[in-house]
C-alpha positions as a Markdown table, in Angstrom:
| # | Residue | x | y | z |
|---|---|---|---|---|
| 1 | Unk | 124.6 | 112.1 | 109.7 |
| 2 | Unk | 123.2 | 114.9 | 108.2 |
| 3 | Unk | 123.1 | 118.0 | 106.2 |
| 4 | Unk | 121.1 | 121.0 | 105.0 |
| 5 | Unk | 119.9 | 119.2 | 102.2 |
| 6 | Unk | 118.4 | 116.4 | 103.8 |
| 7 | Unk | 115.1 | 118.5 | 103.6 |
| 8 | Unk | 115.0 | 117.4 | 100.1 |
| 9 | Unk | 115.8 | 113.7 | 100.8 |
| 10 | Unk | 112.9 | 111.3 | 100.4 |
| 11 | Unk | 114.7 | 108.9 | 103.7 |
| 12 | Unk | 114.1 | 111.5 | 106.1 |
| 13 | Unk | 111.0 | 113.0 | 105.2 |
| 14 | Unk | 109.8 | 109.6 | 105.7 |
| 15 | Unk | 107.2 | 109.0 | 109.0 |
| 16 | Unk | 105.7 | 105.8 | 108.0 |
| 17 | Unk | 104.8 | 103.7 | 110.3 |
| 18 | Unk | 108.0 | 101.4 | 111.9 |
| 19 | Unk | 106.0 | 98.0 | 110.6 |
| 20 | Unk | 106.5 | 99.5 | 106.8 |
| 21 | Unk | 110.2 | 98.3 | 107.1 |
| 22 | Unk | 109.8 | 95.4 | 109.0 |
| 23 | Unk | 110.9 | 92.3 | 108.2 |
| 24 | Unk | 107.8 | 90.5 | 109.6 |
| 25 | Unk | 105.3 | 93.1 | 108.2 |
| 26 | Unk | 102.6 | 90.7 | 106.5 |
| 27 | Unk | 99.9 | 93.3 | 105.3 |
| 28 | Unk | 99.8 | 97.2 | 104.9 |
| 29 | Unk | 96.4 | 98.4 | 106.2 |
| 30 | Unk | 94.7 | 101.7 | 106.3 |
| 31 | Unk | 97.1 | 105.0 | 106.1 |
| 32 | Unk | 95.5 | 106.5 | 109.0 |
| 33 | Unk | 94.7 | 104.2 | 112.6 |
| 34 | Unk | 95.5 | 100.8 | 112.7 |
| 35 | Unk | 93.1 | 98.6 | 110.3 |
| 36 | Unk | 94.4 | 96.2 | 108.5 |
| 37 | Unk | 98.0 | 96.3 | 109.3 |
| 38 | Unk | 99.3 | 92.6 | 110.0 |
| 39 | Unk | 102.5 | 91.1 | 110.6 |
| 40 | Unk | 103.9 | 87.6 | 112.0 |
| 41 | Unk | 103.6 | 88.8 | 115.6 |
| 42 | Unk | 100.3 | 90.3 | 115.6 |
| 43 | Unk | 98.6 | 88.6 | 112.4 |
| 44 | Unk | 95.4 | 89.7 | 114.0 |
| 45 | Unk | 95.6 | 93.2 | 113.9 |
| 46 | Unk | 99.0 | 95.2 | 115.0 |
| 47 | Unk | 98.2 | 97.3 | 118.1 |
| 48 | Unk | 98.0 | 100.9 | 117.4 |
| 49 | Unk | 100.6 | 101.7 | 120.0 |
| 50 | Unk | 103.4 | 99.9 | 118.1 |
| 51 | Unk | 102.2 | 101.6 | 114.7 |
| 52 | Unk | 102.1 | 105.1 | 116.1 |
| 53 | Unk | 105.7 | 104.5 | 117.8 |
| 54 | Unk | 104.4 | 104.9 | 121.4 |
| 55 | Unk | 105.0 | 101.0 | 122.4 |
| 56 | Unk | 108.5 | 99.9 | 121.1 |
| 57 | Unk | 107.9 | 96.5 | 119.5 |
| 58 | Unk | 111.9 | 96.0 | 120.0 |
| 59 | Unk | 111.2 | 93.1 | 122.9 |
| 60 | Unk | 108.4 | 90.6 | 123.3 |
| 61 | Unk | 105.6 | 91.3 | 124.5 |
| 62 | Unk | 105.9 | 89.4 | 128.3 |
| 63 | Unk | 103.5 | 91.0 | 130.0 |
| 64 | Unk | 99.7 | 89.4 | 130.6 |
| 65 | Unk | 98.4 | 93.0 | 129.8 |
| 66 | Unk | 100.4 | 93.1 | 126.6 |
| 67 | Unk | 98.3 | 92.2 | 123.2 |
| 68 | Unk | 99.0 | 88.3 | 122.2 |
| 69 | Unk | 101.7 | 88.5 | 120.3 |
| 70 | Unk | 103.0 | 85.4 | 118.1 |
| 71 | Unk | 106.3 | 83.8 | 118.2 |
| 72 | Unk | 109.5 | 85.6 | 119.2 |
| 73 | Unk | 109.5 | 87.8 | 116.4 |
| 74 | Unk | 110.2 | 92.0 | 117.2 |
| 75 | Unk | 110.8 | 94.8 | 114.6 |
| 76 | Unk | 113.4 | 93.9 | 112.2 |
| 77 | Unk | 114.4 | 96.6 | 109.8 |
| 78 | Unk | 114.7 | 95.1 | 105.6 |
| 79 | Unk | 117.3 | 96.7 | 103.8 |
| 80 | Unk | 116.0 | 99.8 | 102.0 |
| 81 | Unk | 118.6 | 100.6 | 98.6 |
| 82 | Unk | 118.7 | 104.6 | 98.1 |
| 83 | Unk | 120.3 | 106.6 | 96.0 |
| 84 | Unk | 123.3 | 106.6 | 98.2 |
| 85 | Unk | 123.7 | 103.2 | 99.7 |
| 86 | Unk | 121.6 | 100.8 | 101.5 |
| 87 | Unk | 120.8 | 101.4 | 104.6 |
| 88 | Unk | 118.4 | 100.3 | 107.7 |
| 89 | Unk | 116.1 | 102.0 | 110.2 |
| 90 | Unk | 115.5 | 101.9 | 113.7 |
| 91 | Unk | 112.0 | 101.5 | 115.3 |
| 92 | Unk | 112.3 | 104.8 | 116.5 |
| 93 | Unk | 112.6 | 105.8 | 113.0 |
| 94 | Unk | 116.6 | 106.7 | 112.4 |
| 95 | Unk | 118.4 | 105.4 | 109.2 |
| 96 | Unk | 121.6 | 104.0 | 109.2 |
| 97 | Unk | 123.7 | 102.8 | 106.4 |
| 98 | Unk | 124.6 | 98.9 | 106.0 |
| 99 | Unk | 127.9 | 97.7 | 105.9 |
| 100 | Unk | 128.4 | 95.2 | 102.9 |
């Protein structure tokens, strides 16, 4: 997937934060760092590592050292309509199209 003129497409100029299209995502918090940014998992503030992609939030958090996180819930991509279909993303930030 792919073409020259995806420079122009909104989708993959896109480097929000993974939580934006999450399922789970509770409250959008400051644009830069990770103030304010709340979710089911984390309603206490969502660890900067998951928001800056550099700790996939695709598996719970088992670990004693991990941040408390709530419930059994992981990054779940909403259904985002464009243009030219509705599609998904990964955490890692790749869009795919939904089958419907």
């Amino acid at each position: 997937m792919g073409t020259p003129d995806d420079k122009f497409n909104m989708r993959f100029q896109e480097n929000d934060p993974p939580c934006f299209h999450c399922i789970h995502l509770l409250h959008i918090g400051a644009q830069h760092g990770s103030d304010g940014w709340t979710c089911k998992a984390f309603p206490d503030g969502i660890p900067y590592g998951i928001l800056s992609r550099a700790t996939p939030h695709t598996d719970i958090f088992p670990t004693p050292k991990s941040p408390t996180q709530k419930g059994a819930y992981v990054f779940e991509s909403e259904v985002v309509e464009w243009p030219d279909g509705k599609f998904k993303i990964t955490f890692d930030g790749k869009w795919f199209p939904v089958e419907e």
